[in-house]
N, CA, C and O of each residue as an XYZ file, in Angstrom:
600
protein
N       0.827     -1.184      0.000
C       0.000      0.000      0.000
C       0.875      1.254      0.000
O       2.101      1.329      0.084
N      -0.133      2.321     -0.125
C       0.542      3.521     -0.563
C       1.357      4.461      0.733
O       1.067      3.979      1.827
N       2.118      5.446      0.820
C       2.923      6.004      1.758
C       1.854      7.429      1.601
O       2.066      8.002      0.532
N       0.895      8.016      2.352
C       0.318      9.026      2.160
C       0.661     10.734      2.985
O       0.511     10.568      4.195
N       0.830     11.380      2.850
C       1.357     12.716      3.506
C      -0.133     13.017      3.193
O      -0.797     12.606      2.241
N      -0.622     14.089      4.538
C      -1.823     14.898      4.166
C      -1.168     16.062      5.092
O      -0.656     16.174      6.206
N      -1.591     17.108      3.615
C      -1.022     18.297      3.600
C      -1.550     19.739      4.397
O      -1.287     20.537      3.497
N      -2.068     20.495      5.397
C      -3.200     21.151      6.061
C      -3.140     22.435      5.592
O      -2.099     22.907      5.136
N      -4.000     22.939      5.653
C      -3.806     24.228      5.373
C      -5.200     24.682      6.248
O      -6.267     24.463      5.675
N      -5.240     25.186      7.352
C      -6.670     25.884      7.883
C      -6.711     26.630      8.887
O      -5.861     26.561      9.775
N      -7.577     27.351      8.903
C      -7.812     29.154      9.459
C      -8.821     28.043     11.032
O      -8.165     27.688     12.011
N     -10.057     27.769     10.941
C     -10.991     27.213     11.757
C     -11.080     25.952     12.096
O     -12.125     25.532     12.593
N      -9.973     25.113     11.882
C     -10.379     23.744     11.955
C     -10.848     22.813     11.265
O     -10.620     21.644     11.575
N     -11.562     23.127     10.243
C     -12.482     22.393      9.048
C     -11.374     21.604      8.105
O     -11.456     20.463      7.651
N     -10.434     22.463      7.973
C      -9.401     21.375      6.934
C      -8.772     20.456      7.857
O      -8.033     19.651      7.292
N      -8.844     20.353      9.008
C      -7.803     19.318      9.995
C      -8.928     18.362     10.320
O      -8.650     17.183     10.539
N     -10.227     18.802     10.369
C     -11.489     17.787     10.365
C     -11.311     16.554      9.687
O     -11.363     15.366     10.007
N     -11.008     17.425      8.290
C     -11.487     16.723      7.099
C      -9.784     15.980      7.020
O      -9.819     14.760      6.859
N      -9.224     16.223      7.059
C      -7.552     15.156      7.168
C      -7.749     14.086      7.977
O      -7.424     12.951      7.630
N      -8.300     14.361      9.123
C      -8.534     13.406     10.226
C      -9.774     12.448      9.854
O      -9.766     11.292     10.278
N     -10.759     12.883      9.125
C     -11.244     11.978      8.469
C     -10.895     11.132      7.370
O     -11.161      9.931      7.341
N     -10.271     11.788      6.421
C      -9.174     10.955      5.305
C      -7.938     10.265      5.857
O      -7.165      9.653      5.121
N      -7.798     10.357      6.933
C      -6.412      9.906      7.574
C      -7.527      8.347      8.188
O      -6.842      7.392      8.554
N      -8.435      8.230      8.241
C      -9.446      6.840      8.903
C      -9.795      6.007      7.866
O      -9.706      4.780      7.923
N     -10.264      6.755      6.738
C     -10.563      5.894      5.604
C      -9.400      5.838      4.826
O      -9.745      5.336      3.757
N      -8.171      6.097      4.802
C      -6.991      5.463      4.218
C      -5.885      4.442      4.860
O      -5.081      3.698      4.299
N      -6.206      4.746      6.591
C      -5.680      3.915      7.053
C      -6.450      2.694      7.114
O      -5.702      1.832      6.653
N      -7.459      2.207      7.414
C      -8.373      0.969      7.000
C      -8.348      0.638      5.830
O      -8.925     -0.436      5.656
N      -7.813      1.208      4.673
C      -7.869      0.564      3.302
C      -5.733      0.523      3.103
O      -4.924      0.698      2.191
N      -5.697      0.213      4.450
C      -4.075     -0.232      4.463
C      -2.735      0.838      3.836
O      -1.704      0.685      3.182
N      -3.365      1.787      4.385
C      -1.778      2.685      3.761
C      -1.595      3.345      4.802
O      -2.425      3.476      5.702
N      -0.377      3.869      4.766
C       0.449      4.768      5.771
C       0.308      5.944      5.476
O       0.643      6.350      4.364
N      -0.370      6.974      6.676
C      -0.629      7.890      6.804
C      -0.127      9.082      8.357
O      -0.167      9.031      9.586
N       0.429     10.298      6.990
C       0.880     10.985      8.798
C      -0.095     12.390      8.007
O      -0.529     12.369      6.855
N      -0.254     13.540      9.019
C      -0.876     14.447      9.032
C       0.016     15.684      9.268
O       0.264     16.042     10.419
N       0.528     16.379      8.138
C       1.430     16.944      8.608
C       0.224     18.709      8.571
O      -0.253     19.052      7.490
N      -0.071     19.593      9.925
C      -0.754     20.080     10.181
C      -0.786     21.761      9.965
O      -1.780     22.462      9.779
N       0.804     22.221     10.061
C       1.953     23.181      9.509
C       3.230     22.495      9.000
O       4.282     22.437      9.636
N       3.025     22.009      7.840
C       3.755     21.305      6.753
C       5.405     22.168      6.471
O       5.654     23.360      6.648
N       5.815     21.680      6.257
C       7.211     22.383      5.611
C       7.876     21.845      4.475
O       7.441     20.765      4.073
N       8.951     22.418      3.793
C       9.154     21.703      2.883
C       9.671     20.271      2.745
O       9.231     19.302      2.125
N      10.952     20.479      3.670
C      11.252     18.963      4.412
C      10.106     17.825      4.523
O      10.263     16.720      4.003
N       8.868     18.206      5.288
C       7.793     17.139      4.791
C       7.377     16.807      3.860
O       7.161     15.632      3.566
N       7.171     17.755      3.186
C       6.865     17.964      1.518
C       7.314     16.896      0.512
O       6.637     16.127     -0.171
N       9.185     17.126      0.645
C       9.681     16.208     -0.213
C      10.110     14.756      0.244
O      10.915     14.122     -0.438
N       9.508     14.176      1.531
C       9.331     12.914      1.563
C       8.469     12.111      0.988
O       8.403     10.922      1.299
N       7.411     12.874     -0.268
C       6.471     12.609     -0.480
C       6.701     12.920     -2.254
O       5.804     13.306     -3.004
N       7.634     12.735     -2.514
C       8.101     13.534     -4.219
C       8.739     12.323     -4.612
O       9.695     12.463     -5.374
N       8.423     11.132     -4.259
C       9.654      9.926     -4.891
C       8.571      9.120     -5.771
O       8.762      7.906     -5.693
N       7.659      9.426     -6.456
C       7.084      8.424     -6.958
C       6.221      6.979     -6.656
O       5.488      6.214     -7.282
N       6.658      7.080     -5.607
C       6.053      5.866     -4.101
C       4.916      6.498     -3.603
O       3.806      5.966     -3.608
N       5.141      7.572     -3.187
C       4.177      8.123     -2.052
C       3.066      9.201     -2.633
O       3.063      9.315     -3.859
N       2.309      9.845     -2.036
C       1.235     10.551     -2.409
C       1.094     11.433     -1.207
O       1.051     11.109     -0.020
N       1.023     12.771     -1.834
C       0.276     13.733     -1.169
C      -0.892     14.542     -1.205
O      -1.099     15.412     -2.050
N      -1.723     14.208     -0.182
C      -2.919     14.647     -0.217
C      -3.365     16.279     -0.050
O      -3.931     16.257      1.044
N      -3.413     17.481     -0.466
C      -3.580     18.557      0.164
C      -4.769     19.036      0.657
O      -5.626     19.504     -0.093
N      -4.846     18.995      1.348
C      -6.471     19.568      2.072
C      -6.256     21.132      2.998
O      -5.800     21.302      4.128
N      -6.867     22.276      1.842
C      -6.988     23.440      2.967
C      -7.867     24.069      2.123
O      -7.967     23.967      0.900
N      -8.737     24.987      3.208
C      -9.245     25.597      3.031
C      -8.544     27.495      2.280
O      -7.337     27.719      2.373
N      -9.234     28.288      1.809
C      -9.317     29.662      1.755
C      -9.493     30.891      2.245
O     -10.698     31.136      2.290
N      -8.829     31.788      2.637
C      -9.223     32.814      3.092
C     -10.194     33.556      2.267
O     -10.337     33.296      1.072
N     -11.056     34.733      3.048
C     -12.295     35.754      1.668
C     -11.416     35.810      0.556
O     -11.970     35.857     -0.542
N     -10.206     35.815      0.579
C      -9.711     36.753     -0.779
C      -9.075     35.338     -1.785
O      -8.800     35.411     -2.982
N      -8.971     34.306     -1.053
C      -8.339     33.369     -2.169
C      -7.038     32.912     -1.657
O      -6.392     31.975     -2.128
N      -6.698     33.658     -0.641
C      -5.189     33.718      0.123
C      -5.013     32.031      1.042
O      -5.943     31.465      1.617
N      -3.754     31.583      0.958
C      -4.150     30.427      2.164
C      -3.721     30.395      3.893
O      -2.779     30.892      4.512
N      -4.482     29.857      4.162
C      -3.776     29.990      5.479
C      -2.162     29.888      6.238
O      -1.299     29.037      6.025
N      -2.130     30.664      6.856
C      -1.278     30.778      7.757
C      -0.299     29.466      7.904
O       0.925     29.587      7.873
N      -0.814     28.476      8.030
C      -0.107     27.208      8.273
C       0.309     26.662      7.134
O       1.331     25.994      7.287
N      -0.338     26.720      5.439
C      -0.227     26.312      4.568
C       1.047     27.241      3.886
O       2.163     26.805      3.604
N       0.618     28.475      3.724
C       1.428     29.717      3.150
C       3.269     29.312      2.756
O       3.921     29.092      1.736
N       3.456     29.365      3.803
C       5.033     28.498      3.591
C       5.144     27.803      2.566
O       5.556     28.054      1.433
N       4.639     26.666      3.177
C       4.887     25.687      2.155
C       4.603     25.348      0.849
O       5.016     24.365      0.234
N       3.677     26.457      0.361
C       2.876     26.435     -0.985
C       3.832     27.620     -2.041
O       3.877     27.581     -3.271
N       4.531     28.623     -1.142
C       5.788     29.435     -2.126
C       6.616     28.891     -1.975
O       7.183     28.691     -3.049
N       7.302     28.292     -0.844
C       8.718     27.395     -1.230
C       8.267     26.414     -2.533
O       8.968     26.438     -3.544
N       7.088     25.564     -2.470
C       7.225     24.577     -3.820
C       7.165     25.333     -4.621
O       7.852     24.841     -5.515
N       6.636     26.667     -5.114
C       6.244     27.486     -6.171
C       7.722     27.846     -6.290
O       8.014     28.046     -7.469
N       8.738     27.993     -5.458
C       9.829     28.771     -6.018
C      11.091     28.787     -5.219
O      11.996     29.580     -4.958
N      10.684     27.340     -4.900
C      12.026     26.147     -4.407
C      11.945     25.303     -5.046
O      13.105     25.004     -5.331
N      11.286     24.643     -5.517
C      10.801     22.858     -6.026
C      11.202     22.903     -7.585
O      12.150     22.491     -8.253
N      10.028     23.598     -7.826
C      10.133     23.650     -8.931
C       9.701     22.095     -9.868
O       8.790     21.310     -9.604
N      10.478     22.040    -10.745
C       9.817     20.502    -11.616
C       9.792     19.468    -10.503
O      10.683     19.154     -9.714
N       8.057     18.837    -10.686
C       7.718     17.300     -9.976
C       7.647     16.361    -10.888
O       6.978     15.545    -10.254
N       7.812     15.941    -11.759
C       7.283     14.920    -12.548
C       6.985     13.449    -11.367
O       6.142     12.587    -11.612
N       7.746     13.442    -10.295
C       7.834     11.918     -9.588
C       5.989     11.911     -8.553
O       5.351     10.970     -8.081
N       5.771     13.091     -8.575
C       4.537     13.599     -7.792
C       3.169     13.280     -8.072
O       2.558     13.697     -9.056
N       2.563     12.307     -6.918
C       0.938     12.065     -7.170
C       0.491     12.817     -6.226
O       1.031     12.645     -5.134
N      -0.463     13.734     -6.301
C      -1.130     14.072     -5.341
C      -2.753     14.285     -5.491
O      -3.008     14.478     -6.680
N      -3.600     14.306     -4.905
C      -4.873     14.944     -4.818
C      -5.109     16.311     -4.098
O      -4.255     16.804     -3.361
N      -6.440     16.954     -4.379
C      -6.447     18.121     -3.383
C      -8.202     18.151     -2.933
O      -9.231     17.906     -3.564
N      -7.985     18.478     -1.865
C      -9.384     18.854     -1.106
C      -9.493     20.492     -0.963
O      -8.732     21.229     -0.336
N     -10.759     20.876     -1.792
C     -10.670     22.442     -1.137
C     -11.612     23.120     -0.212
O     -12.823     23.063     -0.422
N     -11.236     23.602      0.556
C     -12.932     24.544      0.893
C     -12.713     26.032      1.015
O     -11.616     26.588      1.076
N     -13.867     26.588      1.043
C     -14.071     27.491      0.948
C     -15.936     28.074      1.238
O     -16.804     27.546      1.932
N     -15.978     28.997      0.608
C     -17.251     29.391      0.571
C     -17.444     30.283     -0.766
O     -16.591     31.136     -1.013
N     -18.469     30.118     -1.572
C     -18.741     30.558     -2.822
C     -19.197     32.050     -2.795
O     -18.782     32.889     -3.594
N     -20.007     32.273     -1.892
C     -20.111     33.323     -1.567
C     -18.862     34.401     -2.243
O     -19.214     35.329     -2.972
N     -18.110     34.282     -2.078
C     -16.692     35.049     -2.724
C     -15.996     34.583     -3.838
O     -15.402     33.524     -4.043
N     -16.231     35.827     -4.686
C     -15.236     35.242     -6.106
C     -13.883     34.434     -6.166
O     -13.237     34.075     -7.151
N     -13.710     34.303     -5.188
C     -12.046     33.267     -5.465
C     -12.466     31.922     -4.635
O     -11.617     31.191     -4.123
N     -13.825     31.687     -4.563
C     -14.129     30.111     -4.214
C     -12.899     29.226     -4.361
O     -12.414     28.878     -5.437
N     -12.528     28.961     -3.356
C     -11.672     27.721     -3.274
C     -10.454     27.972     -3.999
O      -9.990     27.044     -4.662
N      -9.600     29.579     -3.965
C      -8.839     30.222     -4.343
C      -7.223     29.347     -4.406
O      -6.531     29.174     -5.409
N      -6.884     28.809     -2.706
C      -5.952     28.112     -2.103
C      -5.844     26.997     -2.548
O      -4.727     26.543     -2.302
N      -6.617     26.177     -3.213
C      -6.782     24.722     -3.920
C      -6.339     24.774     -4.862
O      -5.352     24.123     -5.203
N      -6.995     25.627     -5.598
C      -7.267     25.888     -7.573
C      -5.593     26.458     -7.583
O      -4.888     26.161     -8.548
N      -5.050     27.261     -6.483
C      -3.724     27.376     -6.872
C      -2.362     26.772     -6.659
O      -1.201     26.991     -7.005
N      -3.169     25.747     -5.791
C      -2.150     24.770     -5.873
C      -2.100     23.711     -6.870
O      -1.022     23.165     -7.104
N      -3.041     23.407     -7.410
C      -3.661     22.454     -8.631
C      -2.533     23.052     -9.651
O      -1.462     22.628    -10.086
N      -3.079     23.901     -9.771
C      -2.062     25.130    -11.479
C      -0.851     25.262    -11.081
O      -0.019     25.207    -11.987
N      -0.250     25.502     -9.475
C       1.024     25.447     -9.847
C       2.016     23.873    -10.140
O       2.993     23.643    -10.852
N       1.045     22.864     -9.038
C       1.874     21.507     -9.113
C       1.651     21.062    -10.451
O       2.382     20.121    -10.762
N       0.854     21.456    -11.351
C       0.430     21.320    -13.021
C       1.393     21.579    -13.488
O       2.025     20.638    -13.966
N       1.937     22.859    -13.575
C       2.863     23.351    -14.235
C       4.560     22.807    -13.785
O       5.571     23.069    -14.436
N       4.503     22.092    -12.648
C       5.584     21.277    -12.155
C       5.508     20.128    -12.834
O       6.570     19.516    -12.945
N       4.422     19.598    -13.386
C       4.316     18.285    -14.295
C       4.234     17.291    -13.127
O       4.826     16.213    -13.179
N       3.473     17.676    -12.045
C       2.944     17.030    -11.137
C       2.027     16.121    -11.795
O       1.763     16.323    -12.980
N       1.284     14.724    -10.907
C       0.366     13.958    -11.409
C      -1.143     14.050    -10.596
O      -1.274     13.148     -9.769
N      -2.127     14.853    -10.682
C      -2.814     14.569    -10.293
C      -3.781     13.374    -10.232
O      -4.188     13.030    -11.342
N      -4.306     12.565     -9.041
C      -4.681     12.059     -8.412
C      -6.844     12.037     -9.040
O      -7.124     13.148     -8.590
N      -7.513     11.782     -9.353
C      -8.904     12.070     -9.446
C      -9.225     14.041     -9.490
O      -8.438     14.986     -9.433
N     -10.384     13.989     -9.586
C     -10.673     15.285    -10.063
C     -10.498     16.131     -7.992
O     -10.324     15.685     -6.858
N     -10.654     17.205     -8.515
C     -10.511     17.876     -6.797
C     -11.720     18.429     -6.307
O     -12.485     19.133     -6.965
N     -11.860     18.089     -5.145
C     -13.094     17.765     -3.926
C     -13.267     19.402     -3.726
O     -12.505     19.999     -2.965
N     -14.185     20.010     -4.365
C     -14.582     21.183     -3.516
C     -15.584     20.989     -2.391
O     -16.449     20.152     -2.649
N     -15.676     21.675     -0.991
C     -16.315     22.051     -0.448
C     -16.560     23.169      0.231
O     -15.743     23.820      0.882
N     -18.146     23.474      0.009
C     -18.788     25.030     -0.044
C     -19.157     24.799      1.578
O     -19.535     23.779      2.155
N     -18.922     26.033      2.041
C     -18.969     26.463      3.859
C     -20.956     26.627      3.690
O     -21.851     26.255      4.450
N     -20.995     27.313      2.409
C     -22.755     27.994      2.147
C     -23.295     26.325      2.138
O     -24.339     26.162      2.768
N     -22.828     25.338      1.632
C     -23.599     24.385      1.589
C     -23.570     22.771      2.616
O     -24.355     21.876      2.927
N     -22.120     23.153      2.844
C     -21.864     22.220      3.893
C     -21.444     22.319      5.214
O     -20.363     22.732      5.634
N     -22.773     21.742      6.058
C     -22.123     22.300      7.222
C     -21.020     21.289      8.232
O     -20.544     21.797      9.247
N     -20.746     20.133      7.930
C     -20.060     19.157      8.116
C     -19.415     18.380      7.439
O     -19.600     17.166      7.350
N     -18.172     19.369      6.627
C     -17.463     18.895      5.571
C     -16.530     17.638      6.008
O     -16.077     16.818      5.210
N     -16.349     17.631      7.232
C     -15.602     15.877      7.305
C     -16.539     15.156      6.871
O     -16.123     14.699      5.807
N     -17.827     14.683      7.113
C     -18.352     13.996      6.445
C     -18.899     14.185      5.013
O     -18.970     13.086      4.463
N     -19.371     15.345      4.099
C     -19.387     15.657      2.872
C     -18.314     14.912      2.317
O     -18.694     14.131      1.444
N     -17.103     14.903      2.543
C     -15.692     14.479      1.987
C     -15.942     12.778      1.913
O     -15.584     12.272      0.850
N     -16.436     11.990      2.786
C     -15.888     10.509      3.153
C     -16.492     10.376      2.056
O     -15.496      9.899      1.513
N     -17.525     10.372      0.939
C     -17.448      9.646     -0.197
C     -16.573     10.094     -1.307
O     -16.182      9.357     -2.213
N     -16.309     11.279     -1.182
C     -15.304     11.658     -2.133
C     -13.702     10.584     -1.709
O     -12.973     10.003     -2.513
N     -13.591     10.638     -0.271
C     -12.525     10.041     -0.186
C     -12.878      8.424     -0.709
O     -12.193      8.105     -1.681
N     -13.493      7.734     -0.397
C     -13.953      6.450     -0.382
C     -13.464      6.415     -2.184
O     -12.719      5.627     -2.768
N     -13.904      7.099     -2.478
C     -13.691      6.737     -4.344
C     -11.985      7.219     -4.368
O     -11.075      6.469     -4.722
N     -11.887      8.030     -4.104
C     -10.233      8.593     -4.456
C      -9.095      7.221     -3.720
O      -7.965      6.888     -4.079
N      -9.919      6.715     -2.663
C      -8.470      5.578     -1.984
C      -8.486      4.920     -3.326
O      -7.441      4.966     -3.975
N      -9.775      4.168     -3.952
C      -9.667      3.297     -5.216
C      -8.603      3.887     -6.053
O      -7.728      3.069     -6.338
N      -8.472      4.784     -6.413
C      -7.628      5.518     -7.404
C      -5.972      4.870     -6.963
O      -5.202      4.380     -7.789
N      -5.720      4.997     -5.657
C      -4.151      5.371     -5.499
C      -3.797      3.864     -5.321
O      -2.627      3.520     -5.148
């Protein structure tokens, strides 16, 4: 089974919800999972060998900006890293639609690990704050289909 990193990024708690729920349904379907909660790059690239998979799950600030805990680690890969080709990852986003940069922090991590020639993982899990009020569970079928994938 697979070596999984889940990546955090969150302002309220909701993205560490939702890790801690993907961290239950991946460990019962037999893979190794850590939760890295304020990620760094060092964590990052234990997860760049072609073996392993990283999951990113964070939410958005109003403007599209990411959190505090994520921030780091999302410009060092933008402009430390640089080319992934060895890289599977998925992404979980949330946000709230309410604001034009819905799920701002996701969508820009998607486009930049793209342009690294990263491999994405299944399509990416939005979740709306306006529509969900218990996004750890909104997520478990999204996750349930994505373990099949890896």
């Amino acid at each position: 089974m697979s070596k999984v990193g889940i990546f955090v990024g969150t302002v309220y708690g909701n993205s560490l919800a939702v890790a801690e729920s993907a961290q239950e349904i991946l460990a019962q379907n037999g893979h190794e999972v850590v939760i890295f909660d304020e990620p760094v790059l060092s964590d990052w690239q234990q997860y760049n060998d072609g073996e392993a998979i990283a999951l990113i799950i964070t939410s958005s600030t109003g403007q599209g900006d990411f959190p505090d805990t994520i921030a780091p680690l999302f410009y060092d890969i933008q402009n430390v890293v640089g080319y992934q080709p060895n890289l599977r990852y998925g992404i979980i986003a949330l946000g709230d639609s309410s604001y034009d940069s819905f799920c701002g922090a996701g969508k820009r991590f998607d486009e930049v690990l793209t342009e690294q020639s990263a491999s994405r993982i299944g399509d990416i899990l939005f979740i709306d704050a306006i529509e969900e009020d218990i996004p750890e569970e909104f997520a478990k079928s999204w996750l349930n289909s994505w373990v099949k994938l890896i």
